[in-house]
NUVOGU-694688 format. One record per residue (C-alpha): residue number from 1; residue in one letter; x, y, z. Coordinates in steps of 0.5 Angstrom, whole numbers, plus 500, padded with zeros to 3 digits. Layout:
// NUVOGU-694688
[rec NUM 'A' [X Y Z]] ...
***
This chain:
// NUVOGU-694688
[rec 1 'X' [559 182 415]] [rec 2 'X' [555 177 421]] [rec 3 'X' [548 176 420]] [rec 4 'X' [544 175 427]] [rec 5 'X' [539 169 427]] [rec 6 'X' [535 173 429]] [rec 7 'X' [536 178 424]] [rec 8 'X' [534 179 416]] [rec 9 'X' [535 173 411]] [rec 10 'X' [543 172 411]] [rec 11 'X' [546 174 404]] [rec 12 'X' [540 178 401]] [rec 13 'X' [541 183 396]] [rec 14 'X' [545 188 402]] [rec 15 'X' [552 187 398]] [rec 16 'X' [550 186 391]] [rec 17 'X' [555 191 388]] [rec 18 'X' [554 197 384]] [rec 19 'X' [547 199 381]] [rec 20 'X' [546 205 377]] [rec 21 'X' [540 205 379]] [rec 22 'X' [541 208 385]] [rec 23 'X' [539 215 383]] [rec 24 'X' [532 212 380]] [rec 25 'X' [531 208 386]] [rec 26 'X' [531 215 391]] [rec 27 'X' [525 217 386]] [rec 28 'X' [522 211 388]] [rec 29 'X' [523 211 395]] [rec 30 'X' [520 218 394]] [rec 31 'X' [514 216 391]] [rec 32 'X' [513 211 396]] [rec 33 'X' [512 216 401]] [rec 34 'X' [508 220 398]] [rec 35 'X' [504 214 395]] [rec 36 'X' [503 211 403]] [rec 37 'X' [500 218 405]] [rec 38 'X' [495 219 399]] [rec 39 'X' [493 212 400]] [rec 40 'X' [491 213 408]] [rec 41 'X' [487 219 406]] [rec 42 'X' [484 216 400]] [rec 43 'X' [481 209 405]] [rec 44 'X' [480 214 409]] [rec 45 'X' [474 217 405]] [rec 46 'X' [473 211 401]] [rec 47 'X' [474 205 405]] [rec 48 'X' [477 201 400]] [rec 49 'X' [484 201 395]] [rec 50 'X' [483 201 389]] [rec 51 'X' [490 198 388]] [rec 52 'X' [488 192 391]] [rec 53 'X' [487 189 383]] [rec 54 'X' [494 192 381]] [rec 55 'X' [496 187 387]] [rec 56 'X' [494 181 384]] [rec 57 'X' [489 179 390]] [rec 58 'X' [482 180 385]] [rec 59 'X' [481 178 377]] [rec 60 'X' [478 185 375]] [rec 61 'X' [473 185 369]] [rec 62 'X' [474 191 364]] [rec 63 'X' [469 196 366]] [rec 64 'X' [471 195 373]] [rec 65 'X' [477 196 371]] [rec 66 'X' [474 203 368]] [rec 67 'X' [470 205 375]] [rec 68 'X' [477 205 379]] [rec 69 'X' [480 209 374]] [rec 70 'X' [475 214 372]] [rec 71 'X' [470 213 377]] [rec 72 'X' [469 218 383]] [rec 73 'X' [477 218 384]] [rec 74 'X' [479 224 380]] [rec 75 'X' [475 229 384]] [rec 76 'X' [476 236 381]] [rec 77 'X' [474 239 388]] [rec 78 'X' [474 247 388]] [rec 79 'X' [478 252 384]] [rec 80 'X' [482 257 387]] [rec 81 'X' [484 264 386]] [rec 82 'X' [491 262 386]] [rec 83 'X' [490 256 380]] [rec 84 'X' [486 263 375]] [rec 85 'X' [493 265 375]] [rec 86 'X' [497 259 374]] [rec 87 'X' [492 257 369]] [rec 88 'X' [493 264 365]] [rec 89 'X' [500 263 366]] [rec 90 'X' [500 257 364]] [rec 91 'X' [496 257 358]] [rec 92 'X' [500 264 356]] [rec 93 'X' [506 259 356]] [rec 94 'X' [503 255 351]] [rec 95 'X' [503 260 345]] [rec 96 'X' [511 260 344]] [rec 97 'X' [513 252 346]] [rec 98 'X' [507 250 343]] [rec 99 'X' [509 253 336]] [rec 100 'X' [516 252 337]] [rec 101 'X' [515 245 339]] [rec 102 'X' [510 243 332]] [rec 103 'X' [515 248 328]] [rec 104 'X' [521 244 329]] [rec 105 'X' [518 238 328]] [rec 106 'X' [514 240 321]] [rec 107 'X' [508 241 323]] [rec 108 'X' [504 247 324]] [rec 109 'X' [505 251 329]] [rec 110 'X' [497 251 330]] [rec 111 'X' [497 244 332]] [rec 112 'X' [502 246 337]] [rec 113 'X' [497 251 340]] [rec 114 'X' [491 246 339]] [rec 115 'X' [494 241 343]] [rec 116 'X' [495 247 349]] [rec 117 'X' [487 246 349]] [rec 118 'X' [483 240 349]] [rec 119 'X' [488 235 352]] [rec 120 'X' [490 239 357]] [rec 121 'X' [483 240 360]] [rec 122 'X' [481 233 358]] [rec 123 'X' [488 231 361]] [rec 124 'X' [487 236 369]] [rec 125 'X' [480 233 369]] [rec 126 'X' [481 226 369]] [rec 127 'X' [489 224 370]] [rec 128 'X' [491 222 377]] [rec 129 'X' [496 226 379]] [rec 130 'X' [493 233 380]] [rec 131 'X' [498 238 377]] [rec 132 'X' [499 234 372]] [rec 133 'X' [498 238 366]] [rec 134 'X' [497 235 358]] [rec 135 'X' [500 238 352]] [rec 136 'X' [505 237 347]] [rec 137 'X' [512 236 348]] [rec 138 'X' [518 237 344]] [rec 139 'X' [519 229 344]] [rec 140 'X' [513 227 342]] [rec 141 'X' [513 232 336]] [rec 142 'X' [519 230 333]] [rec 143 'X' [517 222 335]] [rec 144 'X' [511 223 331]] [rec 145 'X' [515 228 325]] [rec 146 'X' [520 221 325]] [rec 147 'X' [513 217 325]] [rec 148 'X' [509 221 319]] [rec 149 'X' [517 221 315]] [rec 150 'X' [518 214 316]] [rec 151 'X' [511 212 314]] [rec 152 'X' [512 217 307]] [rec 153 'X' [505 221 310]] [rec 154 'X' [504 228 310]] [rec 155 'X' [505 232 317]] [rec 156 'X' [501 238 315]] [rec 157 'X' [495 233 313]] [rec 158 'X' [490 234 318]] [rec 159 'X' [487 227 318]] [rec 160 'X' [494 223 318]] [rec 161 'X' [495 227 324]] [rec 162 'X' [488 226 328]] [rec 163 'X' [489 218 325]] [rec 164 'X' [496 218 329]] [rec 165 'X' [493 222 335]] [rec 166 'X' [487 217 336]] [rec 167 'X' [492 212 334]] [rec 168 'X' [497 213 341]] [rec 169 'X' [491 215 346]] [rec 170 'X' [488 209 345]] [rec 171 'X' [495 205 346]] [rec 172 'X' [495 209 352]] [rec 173 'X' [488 208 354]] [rec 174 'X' [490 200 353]] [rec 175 'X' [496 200 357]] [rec 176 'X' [492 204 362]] [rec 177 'X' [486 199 363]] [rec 178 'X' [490 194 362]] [rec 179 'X' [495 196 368]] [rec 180 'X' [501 196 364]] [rec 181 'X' [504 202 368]] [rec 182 'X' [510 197 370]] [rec 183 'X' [513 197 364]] [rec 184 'X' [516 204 364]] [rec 185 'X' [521 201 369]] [rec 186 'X' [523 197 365]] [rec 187 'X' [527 203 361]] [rec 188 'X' [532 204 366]] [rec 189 'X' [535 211 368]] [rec 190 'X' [541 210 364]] [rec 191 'X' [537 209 357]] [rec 192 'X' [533 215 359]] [rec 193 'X' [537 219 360]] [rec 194 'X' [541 219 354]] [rec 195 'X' [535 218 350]] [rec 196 'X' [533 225 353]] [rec 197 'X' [539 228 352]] [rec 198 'X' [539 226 345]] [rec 199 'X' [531 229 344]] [rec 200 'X' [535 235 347]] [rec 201 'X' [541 236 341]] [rec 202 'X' [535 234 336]] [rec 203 'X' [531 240 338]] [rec 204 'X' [537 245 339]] [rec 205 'X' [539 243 331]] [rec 206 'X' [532 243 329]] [rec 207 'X' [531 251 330]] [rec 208 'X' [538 253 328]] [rec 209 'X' [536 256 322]] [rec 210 'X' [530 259 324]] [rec 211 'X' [535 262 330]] [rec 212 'X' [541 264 325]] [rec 213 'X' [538 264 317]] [rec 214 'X' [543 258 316]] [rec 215 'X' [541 250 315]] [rec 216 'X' [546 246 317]] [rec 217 'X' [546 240 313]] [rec 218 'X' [548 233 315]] [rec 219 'X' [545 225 315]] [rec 220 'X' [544 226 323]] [rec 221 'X' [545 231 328]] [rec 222 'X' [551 231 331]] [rec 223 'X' [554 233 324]] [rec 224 'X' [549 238 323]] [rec 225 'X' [551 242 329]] [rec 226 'X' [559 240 327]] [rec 227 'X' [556 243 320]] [rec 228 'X' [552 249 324]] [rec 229 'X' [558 251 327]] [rec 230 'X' [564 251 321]] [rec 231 'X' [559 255 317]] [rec 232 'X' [559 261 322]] [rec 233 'X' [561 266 317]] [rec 234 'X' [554 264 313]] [rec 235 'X' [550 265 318]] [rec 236 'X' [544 271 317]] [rec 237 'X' [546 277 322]] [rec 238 'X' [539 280 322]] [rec 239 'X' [535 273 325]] [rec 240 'X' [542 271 329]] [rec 241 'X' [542 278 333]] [rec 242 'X' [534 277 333]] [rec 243 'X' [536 270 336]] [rec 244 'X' [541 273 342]] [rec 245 'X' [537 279 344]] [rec 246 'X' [531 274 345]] [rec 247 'X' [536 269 349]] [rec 248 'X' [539 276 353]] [rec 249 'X' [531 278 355]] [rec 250 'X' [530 271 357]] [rec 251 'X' [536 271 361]] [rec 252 'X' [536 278 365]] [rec 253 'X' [528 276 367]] [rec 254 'X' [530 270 370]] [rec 255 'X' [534 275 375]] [rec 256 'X' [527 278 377]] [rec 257 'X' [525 273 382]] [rec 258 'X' [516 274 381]] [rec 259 'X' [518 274 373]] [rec 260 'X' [521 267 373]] [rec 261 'X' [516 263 371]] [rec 262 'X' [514 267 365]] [rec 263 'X' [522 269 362]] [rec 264 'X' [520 265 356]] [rec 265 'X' [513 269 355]] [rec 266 'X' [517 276 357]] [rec 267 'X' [522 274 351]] [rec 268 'X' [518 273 346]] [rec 269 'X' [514 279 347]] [rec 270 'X' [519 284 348]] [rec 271 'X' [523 281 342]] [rec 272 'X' [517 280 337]] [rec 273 'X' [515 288 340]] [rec 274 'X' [522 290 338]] [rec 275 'X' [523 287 331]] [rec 276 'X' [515 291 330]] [rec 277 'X' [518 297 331]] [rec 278 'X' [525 297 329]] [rec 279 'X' [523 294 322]] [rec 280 'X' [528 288 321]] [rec 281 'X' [527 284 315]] [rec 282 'X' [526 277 319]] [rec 283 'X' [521 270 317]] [rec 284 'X' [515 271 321]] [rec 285 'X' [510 266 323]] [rec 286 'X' [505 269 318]] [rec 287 'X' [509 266 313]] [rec 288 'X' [511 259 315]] [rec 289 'X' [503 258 317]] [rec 290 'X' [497 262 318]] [rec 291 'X' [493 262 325]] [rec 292 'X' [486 262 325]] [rec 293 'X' [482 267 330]] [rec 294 'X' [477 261 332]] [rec 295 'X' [476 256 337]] [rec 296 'X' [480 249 334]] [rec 297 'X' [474 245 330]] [rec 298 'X' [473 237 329]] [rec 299 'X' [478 234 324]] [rec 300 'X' [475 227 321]] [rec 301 'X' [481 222 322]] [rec 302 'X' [483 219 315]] [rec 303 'X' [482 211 317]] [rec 304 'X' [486 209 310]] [rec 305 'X' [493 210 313]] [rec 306 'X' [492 206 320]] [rec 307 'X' [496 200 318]] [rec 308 'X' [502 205 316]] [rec 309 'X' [501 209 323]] [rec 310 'X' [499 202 327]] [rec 311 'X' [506 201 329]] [rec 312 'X' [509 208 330]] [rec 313 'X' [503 211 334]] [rec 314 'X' [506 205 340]] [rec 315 'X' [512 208 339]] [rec 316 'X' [509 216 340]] [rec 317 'X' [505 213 346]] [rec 318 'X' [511 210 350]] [rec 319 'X' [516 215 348]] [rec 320 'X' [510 220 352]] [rec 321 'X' [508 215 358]] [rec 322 'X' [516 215 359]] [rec 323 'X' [516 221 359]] [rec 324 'X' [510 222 364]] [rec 325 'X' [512 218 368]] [rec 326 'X' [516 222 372]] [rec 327 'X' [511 227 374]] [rec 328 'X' [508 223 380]] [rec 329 'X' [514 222 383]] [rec 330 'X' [517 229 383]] [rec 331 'X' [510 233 384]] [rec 332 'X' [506 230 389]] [rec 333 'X' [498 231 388]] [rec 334 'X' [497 237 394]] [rec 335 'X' [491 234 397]] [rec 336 'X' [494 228 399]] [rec 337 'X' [492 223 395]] [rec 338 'X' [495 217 391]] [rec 339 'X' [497 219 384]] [rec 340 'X' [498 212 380]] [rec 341 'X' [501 211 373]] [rec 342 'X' [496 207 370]] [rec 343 'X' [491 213 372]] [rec 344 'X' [495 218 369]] [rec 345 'X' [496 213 362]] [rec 346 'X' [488 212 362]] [rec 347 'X' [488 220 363]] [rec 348 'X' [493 221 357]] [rec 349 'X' [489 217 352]] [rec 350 'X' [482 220 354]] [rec 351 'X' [487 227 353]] [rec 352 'X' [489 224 346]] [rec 353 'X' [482 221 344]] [rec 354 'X' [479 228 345]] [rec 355 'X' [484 232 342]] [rec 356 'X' [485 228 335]] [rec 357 'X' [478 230 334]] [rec 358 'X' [480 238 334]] [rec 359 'X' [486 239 331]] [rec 360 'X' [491 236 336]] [rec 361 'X' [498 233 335]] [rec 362 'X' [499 227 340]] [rec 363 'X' [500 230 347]] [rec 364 'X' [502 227 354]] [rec 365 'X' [504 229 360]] [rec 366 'X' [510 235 360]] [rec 367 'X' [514 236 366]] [rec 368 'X' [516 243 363]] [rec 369 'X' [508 246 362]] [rec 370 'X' [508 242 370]] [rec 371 'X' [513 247 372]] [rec 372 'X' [510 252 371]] [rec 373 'X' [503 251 373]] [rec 374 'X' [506 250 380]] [rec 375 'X' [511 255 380]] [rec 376 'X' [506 260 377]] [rec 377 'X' [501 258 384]] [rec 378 'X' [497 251 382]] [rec 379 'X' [493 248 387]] [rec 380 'X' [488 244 385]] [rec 381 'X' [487 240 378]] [rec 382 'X' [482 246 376]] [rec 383 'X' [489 250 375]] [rec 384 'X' [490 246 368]] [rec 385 'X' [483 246 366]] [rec 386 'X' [484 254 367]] [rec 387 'X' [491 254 363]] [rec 388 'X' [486 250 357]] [rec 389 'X' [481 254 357]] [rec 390 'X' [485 261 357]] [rec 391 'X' [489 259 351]] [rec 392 'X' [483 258 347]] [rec 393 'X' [480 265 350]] [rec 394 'X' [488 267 348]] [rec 395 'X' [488 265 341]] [rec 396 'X' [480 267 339]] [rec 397 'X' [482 274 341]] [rec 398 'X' [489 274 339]] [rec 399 'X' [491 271 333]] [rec 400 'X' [493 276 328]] [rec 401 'X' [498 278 334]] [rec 402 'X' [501 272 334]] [rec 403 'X' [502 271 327]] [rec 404 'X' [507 277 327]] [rec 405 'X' [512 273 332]] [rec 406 'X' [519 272 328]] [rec 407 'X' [521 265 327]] [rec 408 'X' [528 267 330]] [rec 409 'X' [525 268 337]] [rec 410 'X' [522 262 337]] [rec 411 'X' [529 259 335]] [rec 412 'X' [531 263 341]] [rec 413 'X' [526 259 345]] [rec 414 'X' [527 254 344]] [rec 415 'X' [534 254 344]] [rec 416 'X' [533 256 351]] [rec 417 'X' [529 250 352]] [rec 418 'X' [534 246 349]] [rec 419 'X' [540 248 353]] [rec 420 'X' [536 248 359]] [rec 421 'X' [534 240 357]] [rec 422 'X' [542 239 356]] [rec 423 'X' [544 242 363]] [rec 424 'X' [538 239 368]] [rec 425 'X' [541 232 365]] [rec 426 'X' [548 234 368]] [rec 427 'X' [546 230 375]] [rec 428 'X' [544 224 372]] [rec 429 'X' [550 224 366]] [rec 430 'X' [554 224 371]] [rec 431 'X' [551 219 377]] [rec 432 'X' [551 214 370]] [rec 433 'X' [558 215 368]] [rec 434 'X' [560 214 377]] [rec 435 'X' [556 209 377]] [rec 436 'X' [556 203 372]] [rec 437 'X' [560 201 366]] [rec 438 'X' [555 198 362]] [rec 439 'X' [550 203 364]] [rec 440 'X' [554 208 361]] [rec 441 'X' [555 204 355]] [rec 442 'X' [547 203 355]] [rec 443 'X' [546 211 356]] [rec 444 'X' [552 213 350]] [rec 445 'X' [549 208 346]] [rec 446 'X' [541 211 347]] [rec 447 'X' [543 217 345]] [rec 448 'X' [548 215 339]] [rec 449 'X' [541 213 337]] [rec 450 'X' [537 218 338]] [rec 451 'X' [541 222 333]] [rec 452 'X' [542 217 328]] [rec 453 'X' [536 213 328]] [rec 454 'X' [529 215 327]] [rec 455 'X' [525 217 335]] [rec 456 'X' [521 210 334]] [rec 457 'X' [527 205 333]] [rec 458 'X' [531 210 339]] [rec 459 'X' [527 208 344]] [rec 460 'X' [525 201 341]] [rec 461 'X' [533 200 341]] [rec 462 'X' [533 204 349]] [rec 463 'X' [528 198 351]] [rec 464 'X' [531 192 349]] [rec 465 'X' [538 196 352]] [rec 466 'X' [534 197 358]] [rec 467 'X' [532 189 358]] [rec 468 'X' [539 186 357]] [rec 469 'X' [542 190 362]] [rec 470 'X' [537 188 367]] [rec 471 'X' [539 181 365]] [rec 472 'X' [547 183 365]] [rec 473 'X' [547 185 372]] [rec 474 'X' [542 180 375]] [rec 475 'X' [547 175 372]] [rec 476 'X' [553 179 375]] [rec 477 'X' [550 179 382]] [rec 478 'X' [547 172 383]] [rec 479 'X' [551 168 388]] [rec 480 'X' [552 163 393]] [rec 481 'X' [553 165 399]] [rec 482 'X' [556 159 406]] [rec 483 'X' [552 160 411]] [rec 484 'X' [557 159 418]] [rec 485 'X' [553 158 425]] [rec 486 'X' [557 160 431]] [rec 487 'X' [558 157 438]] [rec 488 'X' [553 163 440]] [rec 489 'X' [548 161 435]] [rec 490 'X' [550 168 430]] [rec 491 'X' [550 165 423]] [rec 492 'X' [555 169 419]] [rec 493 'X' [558 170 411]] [rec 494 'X' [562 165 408]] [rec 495 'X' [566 163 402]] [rec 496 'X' [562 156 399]] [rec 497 'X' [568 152 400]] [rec 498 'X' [571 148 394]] [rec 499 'X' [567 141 395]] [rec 500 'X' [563 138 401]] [rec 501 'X' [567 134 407]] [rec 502 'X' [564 128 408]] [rec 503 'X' [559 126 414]] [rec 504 'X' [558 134 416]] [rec 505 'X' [553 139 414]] [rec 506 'X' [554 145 409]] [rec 507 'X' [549 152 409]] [rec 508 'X' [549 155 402]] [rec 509 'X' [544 161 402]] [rec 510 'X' [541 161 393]] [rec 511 'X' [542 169 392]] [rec 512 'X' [539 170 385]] [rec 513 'X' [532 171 382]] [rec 514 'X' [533 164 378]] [rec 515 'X' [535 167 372]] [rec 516 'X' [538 162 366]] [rec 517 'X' [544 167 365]] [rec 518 'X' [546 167 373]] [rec 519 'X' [547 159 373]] [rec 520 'X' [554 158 370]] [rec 521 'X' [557 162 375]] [rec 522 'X' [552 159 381]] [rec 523 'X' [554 152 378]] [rec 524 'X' [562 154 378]] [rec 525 'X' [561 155 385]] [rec 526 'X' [558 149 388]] [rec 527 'X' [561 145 393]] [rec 528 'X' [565 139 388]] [rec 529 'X' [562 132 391]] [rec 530 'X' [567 127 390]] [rec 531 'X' [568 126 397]] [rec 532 'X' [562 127 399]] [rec 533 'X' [560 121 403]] [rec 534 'X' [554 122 408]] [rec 535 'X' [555 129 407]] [rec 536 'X' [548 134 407]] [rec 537 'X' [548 141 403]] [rec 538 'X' [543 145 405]] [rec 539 'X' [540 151 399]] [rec 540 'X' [536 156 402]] [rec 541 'X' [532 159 396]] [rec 542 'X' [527 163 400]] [rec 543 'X' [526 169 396]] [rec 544 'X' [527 165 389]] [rec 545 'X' [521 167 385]] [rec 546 'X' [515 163 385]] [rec 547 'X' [516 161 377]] [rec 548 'X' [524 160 377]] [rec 549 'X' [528 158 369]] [rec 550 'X' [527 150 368]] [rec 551 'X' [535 152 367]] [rec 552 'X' [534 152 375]] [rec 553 'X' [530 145 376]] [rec 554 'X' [535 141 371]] [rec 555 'X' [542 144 374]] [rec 556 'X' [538 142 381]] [rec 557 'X' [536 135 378]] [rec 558 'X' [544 134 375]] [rec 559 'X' [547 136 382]] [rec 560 'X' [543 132 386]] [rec 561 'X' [544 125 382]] [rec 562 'X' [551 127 383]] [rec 563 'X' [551 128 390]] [rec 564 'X' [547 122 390]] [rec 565 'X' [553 118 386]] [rec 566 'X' [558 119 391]] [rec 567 'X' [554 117 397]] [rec 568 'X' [551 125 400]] [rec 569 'X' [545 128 399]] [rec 570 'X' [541 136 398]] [rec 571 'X' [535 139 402]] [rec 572 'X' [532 146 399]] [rec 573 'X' [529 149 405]] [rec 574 'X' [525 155 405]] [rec 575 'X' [522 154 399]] [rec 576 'X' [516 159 397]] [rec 577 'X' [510 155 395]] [rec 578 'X' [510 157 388]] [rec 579 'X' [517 153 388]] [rec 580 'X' [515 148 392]] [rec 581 'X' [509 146 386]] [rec 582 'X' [515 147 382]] [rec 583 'X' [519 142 384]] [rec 584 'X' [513 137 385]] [rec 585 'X' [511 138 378]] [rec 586 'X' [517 137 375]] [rec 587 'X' [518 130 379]] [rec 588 'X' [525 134 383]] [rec 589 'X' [521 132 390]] [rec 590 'X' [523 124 388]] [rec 591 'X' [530 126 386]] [rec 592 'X' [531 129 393]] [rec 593 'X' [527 124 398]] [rec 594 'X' [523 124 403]] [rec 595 'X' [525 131 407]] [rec 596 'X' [529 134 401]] [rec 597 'X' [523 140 401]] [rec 598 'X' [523 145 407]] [rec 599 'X' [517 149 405]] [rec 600 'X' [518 157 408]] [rec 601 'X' [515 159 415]] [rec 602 'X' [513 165 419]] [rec 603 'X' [519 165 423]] [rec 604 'X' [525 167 418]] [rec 605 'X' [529 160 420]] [rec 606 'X' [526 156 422]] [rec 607 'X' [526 152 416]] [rec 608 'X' [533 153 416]] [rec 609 'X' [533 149 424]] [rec 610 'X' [529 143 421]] [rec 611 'X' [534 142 415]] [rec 612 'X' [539 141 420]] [rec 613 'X' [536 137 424]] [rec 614 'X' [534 133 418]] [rec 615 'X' [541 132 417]] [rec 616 'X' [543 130 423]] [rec 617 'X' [537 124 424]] [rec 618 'X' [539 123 417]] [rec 619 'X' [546 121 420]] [rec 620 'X' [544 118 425]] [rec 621 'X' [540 112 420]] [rec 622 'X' [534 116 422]] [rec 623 'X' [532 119 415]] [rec 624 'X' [525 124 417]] [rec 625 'X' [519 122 414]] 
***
């Protein structure tokens, strides 16, 4: 590989190397694209940009902070007939998911109906992603299930659950005010998708009884199924062919192009109208719970068990900020304006904090429920306030109806939704296993948690996996590269050499972030010195981070004695200014002498030319000054 001198930085990060990060990395490039045209539109009506304090140009005070995400940004703009539609579907969605969702956690299947209501509404008039639609997703309800059980609380009392959802919408708000949206990409690819993968298995073994009449027994869940499937004789008939059919109705009304978005709608009635009618003796809803035909009510928060659900509710937050995260990215706002993570954060936790107040279980951002919206026609934000307000509307009406739902369609349900979760991770199982060992490691080790561990220790866990294999492949790319210079002036890529000849000039090029973990191998492949009399090394560190490692500062400080011993020296050129107060504040400036510290330039090179002509002067017994 020949580098120009004209061209970008020589030994940049072009060859690093495998990264399992590359599917991630295309959505981010996605984002871009739609962020840069939103942003355009935005200053075009505004005249300012309201990431300019995310930058880090401007300290912005709290409430300023407040006004740039909730100020006039959010505009709700006008409905069209288009969203009525997509709301009634949207919300008519709700009715099955939702219940199935806080079934299969414990909860009551009201407060999966609920959470369908106000946060949704609250959710589409505030977040900044437009189709963005907030409600209750099967990870949130089994992480908040894992919070309440680890925390010895009950998950049908209405206080603790109100506690827990004010509790993660202000954790949400926090990370939104404070701009912490950056977090979420410190979860890699690889993490999350084992971790989806392993909520997905969680929700299948979680309505296996419901759908077959048999509960499976098993310290996790993968014994569980393993138990589930030798137990086949042991299944109910009744509730297994209930189970079938309402997956075979689903199946075959997925055929119909127009009826996609609601199969699982048309399932459900079909089945519950078909079991009416044929009179099969199977568990309903009426008898797990009942459903009040009234609008949800104020639910007062039980204050005495905050400390007990202080630390859980982080975890309920983060598991539906990750999962929220990727909205943006793969439904662009149809206006033209700029989604932003931390928008949608502050979004969820205003979402939250309303909907805790009136018997909601925590919410956050569903892809799922996104889906439909569009699929279903959604236009502007007013379709997911619609889908809210219907849904209360729905409930206020129906309610009774809704109780005579049998428990084996929702299994069927939610079955459904299980399998499709497995089946749309496919692509990005394999592009982990293709691409990285120890991304694959990272995945199969998330999901192994998901299922063994509770929610919040799995996603604590998948963090700090993310974390070191952040740091395990920025110290396997992290390298010194040998700048050679040709007769024609092109700079080309070499291997450094074994040790520095003397009276001649080596070019190393530093690429690495300054990281400690990089530096033993950086050290391994410095040039030895032992002949190194009027020799000079040239390190470009353009690009190294402003604050490196003090590992940084003492490997330089040793190098640099060495090569002084044996009669050479050592210019750092390119040198951002963060770095140069560094070396100067750390006294390496004096190690290095006069002229040893080339500050970066406008012209790519130009650093790199003076170091050279340093070196030469200093030669020639004319040191710079």
């Amino acid at each position: 590989m020949t580098v120009r001198g004209r061209g970008r930085e020589p030994g940049t990060s072009g060859e690093r190397g495998e990264n399992e990060e590359s599917g991630e990395r295309g959505e981010r490039g996605e984002r871009g694209e739609n962020e840069e045209s939103g942003e355009r539109g935005e200053r075009g009506e505004s005249g300012e940009n309201e990431e300019s304090g995310e930058s880090g140009q401007v300290e912005q005070r709290p409430e300023v902070r407040l006004g740039r995400l909730f100020g006039r940004r959010p505009r709700l703009g006008r409905p069209q007939p288009a969203d009525v539609g997509s709301g009634l579907v949207t919300g008519l969605f709700s009715i099955p998911e939702g219940m199935a969702y806080a079934a299969i956690a414990g909860f009551n299947p009201v407060a999966g109906l609920y959470a369908g209501v106000v946060p949704a509404i609250v959710g589409s008039i505030t977040a900044r992603t437009v189709l963005m639609v907030t409600t209750l997703t099967s990870a949130i309800a089994l992480t908040s299930q894992s919070v309440l059980s680890d925390a010895g609380l009950d998950a049908k009392d209405p206080g603790t659950i109100a506690t827990l959802t004010l509790l993660a919408g202000l954790v949400m708000l926090l990370m939104g005010v404070l701009r912490l949206g950056a977090v979420m990409s410190f979860v890699s690819n690889a993490v999350m998708t084992g971790f989806s993968t392993g909520i997905a298995l969680q929700i299948v073994t979680g309505v296996l009884k419901d759908a077959t009449g048999y509960k499976p027994q098993g310290k996790n869940r993968l014994h569980q199924l393993g138990d589930w499937l030798a137990h086949i004789g042991d299944w109910a008939l009744g509730a297994t062919l209930v189970a079938a059919a309402t997956i075979a109705v689903w199946a075959l009304t997925r055929l119909v192009k127009r009826l996609e978005p609601v199969a699982l709608l048309v399932a459900m009635v079909v089945a519950s109208v078909a079991v009416a009618v044929l009179g099969t003796d199977v568990e309903l809803v009426r008898d797990i719970a009942h459903i009040p035909a009234s609008l949800p009510g104020f639910s007062a928060p039980d204050l005495s068990v905050v400390p007990e659900l202080l630390g859980g509710s982080v975890a309920v937050a983060l598991v539906a900020l990750a999962q929220a995260a990727s909205i943006g990215p793969s439904v662009p706002n149809p206006d033209g304006s700029r989604s932003s993570v931390n928008g949608d954060f502050a979004a969820q936790g205003l979402a939250n904090l309303a909907g805790g107040l009136f018997q909601s279980l925590p919410s956050g951002g569903s892809l799922s429920r996104t889906g439909v919206a569009v699929s279903a026609g959604a236009r502007t934000r007013w379709a997911g306030i619609f889908s809210g307000v219907l849904l209360a509307g729905i409930v206020l009406v129906c309610a009774p109806l809704a109780e005579r739902i049998p428990m084996p369609v929702i299994g069927g349900l939610i079955l459904v939704v299980g399998g499709e979760l497995i089946w749309g991770k496919r692509g990005d199982i394999l592009l982990v296993l293709r691409t990285s060992r120890l991304s694959s490691v990272a995945m199969v080790l998330t999901f192994l948690a998901t299922t063994q561990l509770p929610l919040q220790q799995a996603i604590v866990l998948g963090a700090v996996l993310s974390l070191l294999l952040y740091c395990a492949q920025a110290a396997r790319r992290a390298r010194l590269v040998a700048l050679v210079r040709d007769e024609e002036g092109d700079w080309h890529l070499a291997e450094p050499p074994k040790r520095l000849t003397a009276g001649e000039t080596t070019v190393l090029h530093y690429d690495g972030i300054g990281f400690f973990a990089e530096l033993p191998h950086i050290e391994a492949t410095l040039p030895r010195t032992d002949d190194a009399e009027g020799a000079v090394l040239v390190l470009v560190m353009r690009g190294v981070p402003d604050v490196p490692s003090s590992t940084v500062v003492k490997l330089l400080r040793r190098y640099v004695a060495e090569l002084h011993r044996d009669g050479g020296r050592i210019v750092i050129a390119g040198a951002e200014p963060g770095l140069v107060h560094t070396l100067k504040a750390t006294g390496l400036d004096r190690d290095l002498g006069p002229g040893g510290i080339l500050p970066a330039e406008g012209t790519l090179f130009a650093p790199l030319d003076r170091a050279l002509a340093e070196a030469a002067r200093g030669r020639q017994g004319k040191p710079g000054t």
